[in-house]
Backbone as a ProteinNet text record, in pm:
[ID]
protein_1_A
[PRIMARY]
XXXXXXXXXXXXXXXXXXXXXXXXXXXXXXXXXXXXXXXXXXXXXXXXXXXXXXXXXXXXXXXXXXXXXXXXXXXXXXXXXXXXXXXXXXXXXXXXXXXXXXXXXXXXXXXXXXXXXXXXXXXXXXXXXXXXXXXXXXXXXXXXXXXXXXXXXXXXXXXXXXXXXXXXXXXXXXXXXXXXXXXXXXXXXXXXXXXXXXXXXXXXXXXXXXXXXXXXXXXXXXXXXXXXXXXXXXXXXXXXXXXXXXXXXXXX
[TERTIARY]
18257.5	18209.2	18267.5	18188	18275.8	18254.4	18350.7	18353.1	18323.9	18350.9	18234.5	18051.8	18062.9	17892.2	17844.1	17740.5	17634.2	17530.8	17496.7	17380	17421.9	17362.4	17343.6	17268.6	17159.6	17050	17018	16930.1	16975.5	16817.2	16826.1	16707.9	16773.9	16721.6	16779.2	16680	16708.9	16596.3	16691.8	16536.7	16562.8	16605.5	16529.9	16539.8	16711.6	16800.8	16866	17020.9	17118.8	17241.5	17354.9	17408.8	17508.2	17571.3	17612.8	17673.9	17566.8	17472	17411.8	17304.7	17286.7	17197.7	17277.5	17403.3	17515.4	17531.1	17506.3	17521.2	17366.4	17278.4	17162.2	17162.4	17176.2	17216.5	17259.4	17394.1	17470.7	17449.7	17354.9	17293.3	17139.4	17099.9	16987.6	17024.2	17215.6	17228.3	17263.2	17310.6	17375.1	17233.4	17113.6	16982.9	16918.3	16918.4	16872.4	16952.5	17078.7	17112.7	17151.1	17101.4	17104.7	17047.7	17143.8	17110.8	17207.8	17134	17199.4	17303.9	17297.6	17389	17388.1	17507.5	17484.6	17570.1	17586.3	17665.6	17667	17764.6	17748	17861.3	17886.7	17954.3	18011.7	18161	18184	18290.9	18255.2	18347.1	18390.6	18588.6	18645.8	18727.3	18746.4	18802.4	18904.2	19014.5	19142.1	19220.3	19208.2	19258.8	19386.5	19503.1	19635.4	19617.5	19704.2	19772.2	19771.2	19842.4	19905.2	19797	19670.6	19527.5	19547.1	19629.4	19591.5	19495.7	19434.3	19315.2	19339.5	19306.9	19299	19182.2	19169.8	19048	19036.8	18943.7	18907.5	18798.5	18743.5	18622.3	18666.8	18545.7	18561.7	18409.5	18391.9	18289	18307.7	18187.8	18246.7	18095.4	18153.1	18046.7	18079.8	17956.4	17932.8	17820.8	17860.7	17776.4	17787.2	17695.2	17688.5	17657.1	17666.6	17679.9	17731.8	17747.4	17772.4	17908.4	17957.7	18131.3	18188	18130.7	18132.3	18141.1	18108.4	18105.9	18224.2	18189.1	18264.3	18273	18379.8	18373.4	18463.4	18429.1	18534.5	18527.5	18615.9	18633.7	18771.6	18680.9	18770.8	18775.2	18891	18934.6	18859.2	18828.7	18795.3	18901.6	18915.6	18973.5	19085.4	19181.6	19199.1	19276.7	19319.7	19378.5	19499.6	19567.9	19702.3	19650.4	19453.1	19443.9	19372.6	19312.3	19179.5	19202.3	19140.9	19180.8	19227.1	19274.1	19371.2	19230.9	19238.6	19135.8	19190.2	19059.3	19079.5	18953.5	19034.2	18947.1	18936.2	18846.1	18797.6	18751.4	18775.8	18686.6	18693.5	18614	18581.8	18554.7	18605.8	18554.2	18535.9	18421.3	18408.4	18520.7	18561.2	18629.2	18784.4	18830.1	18960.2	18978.5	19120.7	19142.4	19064.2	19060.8	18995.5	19143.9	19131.4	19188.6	19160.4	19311.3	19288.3	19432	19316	19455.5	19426	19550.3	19547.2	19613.7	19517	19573.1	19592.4	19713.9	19792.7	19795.5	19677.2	19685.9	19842.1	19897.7	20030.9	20154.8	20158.2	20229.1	20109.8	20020.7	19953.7	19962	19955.1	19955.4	19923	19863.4	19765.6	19892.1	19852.5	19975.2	19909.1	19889.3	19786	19848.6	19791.3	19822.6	19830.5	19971.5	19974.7	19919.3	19858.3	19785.4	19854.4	20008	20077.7	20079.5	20000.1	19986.9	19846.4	19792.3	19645.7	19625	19730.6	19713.5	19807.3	19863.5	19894.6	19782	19778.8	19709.2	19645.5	19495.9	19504	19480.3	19582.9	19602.5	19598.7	19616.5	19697.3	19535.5	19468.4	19340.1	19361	19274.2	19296.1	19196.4	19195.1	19146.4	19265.4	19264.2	19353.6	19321.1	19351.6	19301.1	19251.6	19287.6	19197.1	19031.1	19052.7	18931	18800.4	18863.6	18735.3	18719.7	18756.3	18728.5	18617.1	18515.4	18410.9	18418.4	18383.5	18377.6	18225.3	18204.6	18067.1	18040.2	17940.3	17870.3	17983.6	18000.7	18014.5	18166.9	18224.1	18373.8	18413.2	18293.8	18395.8	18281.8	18377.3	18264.8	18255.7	18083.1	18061.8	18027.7	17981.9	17947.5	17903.9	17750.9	17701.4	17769.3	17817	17900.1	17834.7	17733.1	17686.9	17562.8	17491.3	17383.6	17446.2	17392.8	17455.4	17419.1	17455.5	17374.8	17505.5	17517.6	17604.9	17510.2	17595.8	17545	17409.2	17358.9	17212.6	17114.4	17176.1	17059	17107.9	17040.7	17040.2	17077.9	17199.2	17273.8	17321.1	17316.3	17359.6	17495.6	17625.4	17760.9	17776.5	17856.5	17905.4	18058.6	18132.4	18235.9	18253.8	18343.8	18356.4	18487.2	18533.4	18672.7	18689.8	18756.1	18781.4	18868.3	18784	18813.4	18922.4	19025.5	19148.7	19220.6	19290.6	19385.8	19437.4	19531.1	19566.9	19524.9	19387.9	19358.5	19283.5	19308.9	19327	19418.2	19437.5	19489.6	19436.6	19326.1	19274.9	19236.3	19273.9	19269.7	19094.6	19005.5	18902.3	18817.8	18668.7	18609	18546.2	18476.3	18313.2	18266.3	18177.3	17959.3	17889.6	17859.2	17787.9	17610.6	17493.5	17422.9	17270.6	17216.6	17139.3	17032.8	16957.6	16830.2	16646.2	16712.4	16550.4	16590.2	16746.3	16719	16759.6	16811.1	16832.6	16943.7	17042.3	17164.8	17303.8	17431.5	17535.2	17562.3	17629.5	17622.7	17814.1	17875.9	18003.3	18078	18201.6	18247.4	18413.5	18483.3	18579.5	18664.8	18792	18880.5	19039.4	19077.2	19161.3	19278	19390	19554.9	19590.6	19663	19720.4	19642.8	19516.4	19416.1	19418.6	19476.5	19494	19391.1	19329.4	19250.7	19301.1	19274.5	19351	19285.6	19169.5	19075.1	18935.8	18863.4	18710.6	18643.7	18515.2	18460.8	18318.3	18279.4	18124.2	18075.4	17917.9	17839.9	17701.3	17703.4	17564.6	17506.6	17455.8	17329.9	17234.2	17144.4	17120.6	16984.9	16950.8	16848	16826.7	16657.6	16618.4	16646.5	16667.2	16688.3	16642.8	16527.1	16511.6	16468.7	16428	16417.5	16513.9	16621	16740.8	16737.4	16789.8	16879.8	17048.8	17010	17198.2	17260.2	17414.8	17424.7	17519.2	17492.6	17544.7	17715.2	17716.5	17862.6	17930.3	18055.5	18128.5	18292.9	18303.3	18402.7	18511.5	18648.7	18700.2	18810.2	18897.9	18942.3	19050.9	19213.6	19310.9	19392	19339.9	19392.6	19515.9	19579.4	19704.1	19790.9	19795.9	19822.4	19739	19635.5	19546.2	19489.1	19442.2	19424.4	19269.5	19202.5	19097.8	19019.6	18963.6	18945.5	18748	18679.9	18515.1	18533.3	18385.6	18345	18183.2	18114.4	17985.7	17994.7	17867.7	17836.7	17683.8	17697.7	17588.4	17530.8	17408.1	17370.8	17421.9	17381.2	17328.3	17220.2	17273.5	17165.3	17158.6	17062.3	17102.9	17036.1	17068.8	17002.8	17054.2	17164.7	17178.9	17224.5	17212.4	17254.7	17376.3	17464.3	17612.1	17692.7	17762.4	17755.8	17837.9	17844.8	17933.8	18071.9	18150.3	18268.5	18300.5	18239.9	18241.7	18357.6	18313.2	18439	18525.8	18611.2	18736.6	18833.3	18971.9	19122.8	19105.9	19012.1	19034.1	18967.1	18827.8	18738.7	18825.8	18909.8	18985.3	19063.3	19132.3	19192.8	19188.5	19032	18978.3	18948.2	19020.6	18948.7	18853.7	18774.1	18611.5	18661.5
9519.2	9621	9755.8	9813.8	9984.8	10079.1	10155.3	10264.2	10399.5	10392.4	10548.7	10473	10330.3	10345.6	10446.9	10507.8	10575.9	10537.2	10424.9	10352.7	10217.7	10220.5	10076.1	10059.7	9977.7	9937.5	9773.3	9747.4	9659.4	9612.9	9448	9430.6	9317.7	9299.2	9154.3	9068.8	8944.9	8884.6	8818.2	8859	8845.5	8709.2	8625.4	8449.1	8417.8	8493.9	8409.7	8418.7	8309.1	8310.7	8471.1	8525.1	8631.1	8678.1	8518.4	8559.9	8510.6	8439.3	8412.1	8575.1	8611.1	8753	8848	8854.8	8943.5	8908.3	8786.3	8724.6	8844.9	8784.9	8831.9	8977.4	9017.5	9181.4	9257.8	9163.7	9224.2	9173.1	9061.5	9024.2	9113.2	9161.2	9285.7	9420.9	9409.2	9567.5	9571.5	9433.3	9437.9	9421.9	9374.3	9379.3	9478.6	9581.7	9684.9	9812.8	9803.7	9928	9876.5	9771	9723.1	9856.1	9897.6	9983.4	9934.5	9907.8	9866.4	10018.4	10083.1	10243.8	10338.3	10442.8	10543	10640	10812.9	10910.1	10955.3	11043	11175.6	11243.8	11391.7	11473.2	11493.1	11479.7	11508.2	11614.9	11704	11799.5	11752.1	11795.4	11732.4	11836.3	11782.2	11906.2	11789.2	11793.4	11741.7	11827.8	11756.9	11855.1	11769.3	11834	11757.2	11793.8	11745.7	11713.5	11892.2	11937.5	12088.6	12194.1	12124.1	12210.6	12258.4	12251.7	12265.3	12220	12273.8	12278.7	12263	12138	12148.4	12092.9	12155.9	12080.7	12056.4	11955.9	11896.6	11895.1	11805.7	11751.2	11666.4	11582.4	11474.1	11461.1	11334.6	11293.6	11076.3	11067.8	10907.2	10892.3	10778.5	10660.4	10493.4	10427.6	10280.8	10234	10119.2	10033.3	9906.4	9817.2	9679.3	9655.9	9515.9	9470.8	9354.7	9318.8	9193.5	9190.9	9258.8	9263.5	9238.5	9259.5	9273.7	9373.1	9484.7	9623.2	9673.8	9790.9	9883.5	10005.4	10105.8	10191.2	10310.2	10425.1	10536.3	10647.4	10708.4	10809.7	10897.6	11027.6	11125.9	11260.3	11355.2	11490.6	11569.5	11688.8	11814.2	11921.7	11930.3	12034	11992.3	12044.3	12163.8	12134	12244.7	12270.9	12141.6	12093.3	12015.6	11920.6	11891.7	11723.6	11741.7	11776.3	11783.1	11666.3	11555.6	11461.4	11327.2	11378.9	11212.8	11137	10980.8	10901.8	10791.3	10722	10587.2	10507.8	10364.1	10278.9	10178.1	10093.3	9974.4	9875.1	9777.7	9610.9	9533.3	9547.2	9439	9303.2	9188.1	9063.9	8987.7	8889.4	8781.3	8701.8	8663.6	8562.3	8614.3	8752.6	8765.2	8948.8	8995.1	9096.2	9166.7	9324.8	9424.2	9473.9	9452.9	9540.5	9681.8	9750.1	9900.2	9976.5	10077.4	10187.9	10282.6	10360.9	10491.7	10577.3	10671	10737.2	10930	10942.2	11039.8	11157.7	11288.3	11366.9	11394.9	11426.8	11530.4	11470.5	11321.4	11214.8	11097.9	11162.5	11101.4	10926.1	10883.3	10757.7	10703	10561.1	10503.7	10395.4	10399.2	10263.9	10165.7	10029.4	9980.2	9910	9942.5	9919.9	9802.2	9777.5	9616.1	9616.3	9504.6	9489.6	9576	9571.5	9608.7	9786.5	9810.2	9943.7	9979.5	9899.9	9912.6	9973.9	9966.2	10014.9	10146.9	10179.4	10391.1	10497.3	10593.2	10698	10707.9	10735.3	10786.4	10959.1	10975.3	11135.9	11215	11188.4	11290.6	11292.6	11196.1	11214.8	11056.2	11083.8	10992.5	10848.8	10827.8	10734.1	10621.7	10496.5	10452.9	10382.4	10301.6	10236.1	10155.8	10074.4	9951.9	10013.5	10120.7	10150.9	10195.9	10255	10245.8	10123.9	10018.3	9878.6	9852.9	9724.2	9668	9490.8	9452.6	9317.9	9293.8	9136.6	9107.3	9102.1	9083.7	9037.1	8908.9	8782.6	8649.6	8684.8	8758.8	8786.3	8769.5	8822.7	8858.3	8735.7	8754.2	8656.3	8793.7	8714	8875.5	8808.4	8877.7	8865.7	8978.2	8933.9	9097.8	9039.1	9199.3	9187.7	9260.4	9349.1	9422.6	9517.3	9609.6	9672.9	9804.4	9840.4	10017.8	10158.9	10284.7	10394.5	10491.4	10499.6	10634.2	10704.4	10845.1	11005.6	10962.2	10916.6	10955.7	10866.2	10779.8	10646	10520.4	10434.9	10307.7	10224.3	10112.1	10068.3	9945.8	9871.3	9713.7	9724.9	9664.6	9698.6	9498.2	9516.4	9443.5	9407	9276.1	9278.6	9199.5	9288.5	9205.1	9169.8	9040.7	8983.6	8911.9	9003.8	8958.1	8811.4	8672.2	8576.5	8575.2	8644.2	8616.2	8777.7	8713.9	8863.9	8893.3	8818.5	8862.8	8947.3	8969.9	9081.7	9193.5	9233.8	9345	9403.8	9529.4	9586.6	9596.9	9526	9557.8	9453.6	9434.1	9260.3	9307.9	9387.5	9353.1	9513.7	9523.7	9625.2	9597.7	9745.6	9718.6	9809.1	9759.2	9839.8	9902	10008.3	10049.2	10069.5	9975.8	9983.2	10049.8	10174.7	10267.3	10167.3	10153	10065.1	10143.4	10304	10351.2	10372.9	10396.6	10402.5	10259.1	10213.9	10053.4	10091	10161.4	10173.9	10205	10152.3	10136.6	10322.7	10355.5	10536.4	10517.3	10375	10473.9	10339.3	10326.9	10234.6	10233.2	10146.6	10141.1	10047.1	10102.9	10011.3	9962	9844.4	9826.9	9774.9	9800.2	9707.5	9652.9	9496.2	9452.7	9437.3	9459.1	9446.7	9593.1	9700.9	9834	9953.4	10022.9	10142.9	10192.1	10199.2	10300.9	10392.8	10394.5	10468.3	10470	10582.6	10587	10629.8	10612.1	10658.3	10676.2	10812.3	10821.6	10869.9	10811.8	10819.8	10902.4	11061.8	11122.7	11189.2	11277.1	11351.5	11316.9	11198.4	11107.5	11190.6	11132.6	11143.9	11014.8	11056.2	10922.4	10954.9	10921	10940.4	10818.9	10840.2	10771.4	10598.1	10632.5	10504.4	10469.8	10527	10475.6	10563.8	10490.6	10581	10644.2	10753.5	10809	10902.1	10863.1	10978.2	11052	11219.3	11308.6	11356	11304.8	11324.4	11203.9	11222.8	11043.2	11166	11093.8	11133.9	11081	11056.9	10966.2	11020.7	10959.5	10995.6	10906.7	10957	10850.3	10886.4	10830.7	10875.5	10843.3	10762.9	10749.5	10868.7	10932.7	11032.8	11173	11151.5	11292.3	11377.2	11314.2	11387	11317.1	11437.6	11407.8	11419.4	11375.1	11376.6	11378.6	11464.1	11488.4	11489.7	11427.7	11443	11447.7	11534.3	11619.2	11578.6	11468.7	11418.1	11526.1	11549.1	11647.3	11564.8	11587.2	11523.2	11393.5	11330.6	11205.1	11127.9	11022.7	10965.2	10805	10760.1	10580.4	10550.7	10444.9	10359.8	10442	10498.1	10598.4	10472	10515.6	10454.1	10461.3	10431.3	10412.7	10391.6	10408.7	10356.5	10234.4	10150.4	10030.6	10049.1	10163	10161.1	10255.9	10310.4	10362.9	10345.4	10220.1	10186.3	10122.7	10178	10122.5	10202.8	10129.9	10219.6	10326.3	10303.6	10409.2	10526	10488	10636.4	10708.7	10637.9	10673.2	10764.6	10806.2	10847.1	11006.6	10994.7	11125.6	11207.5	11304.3	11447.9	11536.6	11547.8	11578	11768.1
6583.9	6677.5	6639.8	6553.2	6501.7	6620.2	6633.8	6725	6672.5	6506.7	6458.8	6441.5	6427.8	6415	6461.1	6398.9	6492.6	6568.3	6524.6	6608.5	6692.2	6803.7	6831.1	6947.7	6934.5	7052.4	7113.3	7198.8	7281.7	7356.7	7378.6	7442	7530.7	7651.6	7719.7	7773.7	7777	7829.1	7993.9	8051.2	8204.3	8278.6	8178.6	8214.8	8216.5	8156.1	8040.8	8163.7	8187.4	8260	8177.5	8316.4	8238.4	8118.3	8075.5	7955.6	7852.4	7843	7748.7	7747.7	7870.2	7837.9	7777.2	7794.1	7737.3	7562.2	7530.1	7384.1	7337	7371.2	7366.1	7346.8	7432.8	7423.9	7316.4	7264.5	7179	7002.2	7019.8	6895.9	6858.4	6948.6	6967.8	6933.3	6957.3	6936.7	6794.2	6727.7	6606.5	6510.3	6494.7	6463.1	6465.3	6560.3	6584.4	6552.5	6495.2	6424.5	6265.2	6243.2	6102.8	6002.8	5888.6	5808.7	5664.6	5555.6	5446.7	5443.2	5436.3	5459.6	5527.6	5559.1	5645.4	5553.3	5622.7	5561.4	5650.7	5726.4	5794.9	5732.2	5819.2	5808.5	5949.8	5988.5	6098.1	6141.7	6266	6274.9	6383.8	6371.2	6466.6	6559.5	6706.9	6759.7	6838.2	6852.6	6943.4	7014.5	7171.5	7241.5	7289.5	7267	7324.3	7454.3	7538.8	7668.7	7723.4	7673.9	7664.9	7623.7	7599.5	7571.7	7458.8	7353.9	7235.3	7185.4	7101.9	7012.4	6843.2	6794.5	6678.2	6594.5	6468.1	6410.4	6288.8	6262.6	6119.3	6112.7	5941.5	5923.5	5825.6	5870.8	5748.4	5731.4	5583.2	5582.7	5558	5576.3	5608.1	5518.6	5476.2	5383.4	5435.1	5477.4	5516.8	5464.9	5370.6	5339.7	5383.7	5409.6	5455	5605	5664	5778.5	5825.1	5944.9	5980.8	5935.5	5956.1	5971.7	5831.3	5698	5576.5	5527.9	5582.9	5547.2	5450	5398.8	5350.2	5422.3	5431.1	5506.6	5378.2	5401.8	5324.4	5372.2	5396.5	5510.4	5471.6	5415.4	5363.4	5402.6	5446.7	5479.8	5423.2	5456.9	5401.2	5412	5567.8	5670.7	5752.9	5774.6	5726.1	5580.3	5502.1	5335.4	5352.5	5397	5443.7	5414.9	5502	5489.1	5405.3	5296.5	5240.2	5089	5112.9	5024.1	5096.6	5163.2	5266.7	5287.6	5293.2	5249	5346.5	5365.1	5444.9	5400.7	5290.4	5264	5327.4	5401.2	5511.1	5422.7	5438.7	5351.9	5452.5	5550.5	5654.8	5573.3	5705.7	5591.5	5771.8	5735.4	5864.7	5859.4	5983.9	5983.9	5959	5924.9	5895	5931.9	5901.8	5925.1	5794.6	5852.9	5717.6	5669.3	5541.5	5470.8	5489.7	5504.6	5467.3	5413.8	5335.1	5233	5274.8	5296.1	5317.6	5210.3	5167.3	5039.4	5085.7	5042.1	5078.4	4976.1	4934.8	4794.4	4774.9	4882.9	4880.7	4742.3	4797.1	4715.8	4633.5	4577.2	4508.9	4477	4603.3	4607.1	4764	4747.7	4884.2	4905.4	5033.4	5138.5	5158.9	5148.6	5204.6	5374.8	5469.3	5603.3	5661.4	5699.2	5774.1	5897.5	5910.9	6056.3	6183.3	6159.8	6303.5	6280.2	6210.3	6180.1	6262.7	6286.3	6351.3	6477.5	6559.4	6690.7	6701.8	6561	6541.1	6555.2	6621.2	6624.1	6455.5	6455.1	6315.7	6261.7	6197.6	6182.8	6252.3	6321.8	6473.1	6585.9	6585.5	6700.8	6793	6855	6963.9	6892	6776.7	6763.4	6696.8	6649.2	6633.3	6503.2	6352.3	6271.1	6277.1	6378.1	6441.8	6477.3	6575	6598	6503	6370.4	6269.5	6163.9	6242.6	6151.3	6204.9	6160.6	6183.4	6211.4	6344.4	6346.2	6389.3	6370.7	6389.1	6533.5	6592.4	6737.6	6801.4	6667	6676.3	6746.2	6664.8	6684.7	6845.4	6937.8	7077.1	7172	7286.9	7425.8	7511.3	7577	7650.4	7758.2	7895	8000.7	8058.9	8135.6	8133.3	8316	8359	8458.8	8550.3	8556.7	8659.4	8608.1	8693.8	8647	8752.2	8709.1	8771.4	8717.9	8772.8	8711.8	8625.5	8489.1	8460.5	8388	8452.6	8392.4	8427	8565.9	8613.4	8557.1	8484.5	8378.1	8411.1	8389.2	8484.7	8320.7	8351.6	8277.3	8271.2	8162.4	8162.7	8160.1	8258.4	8177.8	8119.3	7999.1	7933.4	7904	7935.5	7932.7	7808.3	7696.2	7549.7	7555.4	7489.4	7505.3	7328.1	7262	7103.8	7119.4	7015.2	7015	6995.2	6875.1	6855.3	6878.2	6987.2	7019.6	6895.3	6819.1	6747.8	6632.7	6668.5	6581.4	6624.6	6782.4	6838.9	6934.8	6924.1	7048.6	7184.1	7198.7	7330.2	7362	7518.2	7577.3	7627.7	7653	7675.5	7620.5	7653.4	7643.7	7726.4	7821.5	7860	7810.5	7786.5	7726.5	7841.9	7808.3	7928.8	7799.4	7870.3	7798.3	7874.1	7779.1	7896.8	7854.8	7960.3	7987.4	7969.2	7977.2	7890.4	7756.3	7670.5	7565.7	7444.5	7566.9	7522.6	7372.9	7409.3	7335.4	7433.2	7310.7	7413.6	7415.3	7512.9	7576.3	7595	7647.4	7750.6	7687.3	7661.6	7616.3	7692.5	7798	7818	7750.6	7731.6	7606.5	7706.7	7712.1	7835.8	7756.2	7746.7	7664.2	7797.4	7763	7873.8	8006.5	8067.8	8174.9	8221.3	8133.2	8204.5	8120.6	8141.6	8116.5	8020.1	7872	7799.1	7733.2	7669.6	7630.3	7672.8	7681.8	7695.2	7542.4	7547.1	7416.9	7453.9	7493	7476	7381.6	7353.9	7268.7	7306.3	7279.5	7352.6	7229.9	7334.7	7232	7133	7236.3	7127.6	7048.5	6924.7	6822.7	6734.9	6692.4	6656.9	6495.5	6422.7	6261.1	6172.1	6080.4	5988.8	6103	6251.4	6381.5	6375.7	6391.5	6442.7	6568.3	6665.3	6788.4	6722.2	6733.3	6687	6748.8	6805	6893	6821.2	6814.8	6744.5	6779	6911.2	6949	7004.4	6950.1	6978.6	7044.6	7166	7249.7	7287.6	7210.4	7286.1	7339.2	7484.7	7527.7	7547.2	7516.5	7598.2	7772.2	7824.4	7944.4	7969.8	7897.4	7902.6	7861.9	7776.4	7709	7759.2	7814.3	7855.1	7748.5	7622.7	7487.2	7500.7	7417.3	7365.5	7200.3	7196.8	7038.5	7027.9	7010.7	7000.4	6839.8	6820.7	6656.5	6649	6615.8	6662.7	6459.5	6468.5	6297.3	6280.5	6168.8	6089.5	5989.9	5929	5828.1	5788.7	5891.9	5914.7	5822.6	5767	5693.8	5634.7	5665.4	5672.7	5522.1	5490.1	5325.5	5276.8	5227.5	5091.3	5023.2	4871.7	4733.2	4712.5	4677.3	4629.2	4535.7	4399.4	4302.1	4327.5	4198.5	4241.9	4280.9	4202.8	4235.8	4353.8	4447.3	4553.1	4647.1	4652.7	4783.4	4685.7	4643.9	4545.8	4583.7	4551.9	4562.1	4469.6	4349.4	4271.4	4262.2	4346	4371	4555.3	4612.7	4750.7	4703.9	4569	4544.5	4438.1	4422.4	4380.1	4494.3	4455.4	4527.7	4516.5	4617.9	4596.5	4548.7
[MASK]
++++++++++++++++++++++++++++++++++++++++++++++++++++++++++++++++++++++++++++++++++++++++++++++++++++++++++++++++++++++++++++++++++++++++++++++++++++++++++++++++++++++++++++++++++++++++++++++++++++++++++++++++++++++++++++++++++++++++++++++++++++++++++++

């Protein structure tokens, strides 16, 4: 379940008991944003506690699906980060590998799991959160129907099969029902509230639903972190060595 995807949509069938419509749901959303590739460009704005304002950009490359993916995700902005790299190798059935490669000291770390639930590079997102797991990975239960931001909404309660390979004892989905994609995402540690993450401004691209701004928020901390993606684009080509330690480590 990636939290930078850009897409993801949703169909339910009415016949079906809670959690089997909730299975349903979420095997509709993983089918329906199926894209052998994506690219964007994202600009980032983080607001600390204290209303500071800071900002970046990056650009991100994903190939694959079904919790197999590749992911690469590299700095531009500002001059300090421009180069710093984050390589992803999702795999079913196990943790993703990931390296983090550092221009300053010209050399990549590769990250132990208990590294997963650190802030990544000073925003409110965390390393765990730009990994990729499959549909199969979690149990769901659709838990209620209700209205946010004025649109009428499936909520979804996701519970990852093996804790041990997240920081978060549950999620809910908030899933909008005219655009039949997930919009509001709550993230809970321990049974307690710790992050939000919305997904707006949506656009259709290449028939995808995609939302141009991804919002997340830790309320624990009172920080926020927006990333408003540009040039957007699904199926791109890739060369083979793309997602390698050794292309993570060139600077564009």
């Amino acid at each position: 379940m990636p939290l930078l995807s850009l897409c993801l949509a949703c169909t339910v069938a009415a016949w079906a008991a809670p959690s089997q419509r909730a299975v349903e749901i979420m095997q509709e959303v993983e089918k329906r944003g199926l894209a052998d590739s994506q690219s964007y460009n994202g600009a980032i704005e983080v607001v600390e506690p204290n209303g500071k304002l800071t900002k970046r950009s990056w650009q991100l490359w994903r190939e694959g699906n079904d919790g197999a993916s590749k992911l690469l995700l590299r700095f531009d902005t500002p001059p300090d980060m421009r180069g710093v790299g984050v390589l992803i190798l999702n795999a079913p059935n196990a943790s993703a590998e990931q390296w983090l490669y550092t221009p300053s000291i010209q050399r990549e770390r590769h990250l132990a799991v208990q590294d997963r639930s650190r802030r990544f590079m000073g925003t409110d997102l965390t390393h765990e959160d730009i990994e990729e797991r499959p549909v199969e990975d979690y149990d769901y239960d659709l838990i209620g129907e209700e209205s946010f931001a004025s649109q009428p909404v499936y909520k979804i309660k996701a519970v990852c099969k093996n804790r041990n390979r997240t920081q978060y004892s549950q999620r809910i989905l908030y899933v909008r029902k005219d655009m039949l994609a997930i919009t509001f995402i709550e993230l809970y540690v321990d049974g307690k509230l710790r992050k939000t993450l919305l997904r707006d401004d949506w656009q259709q691209i290449q028939g995808i639903w995609t939302p141009l701004l991804l919002e997340m928020k830790d309320v624990t901390r009172g920080s926020m972190t927006r990333i408003r993606a540009s040039n957007v684009k699904y199926n791109v080509k890739f060369a083979p060595e793309w997602f390698t330690v050794g292309n993570l480590r060139k600077i564009p």
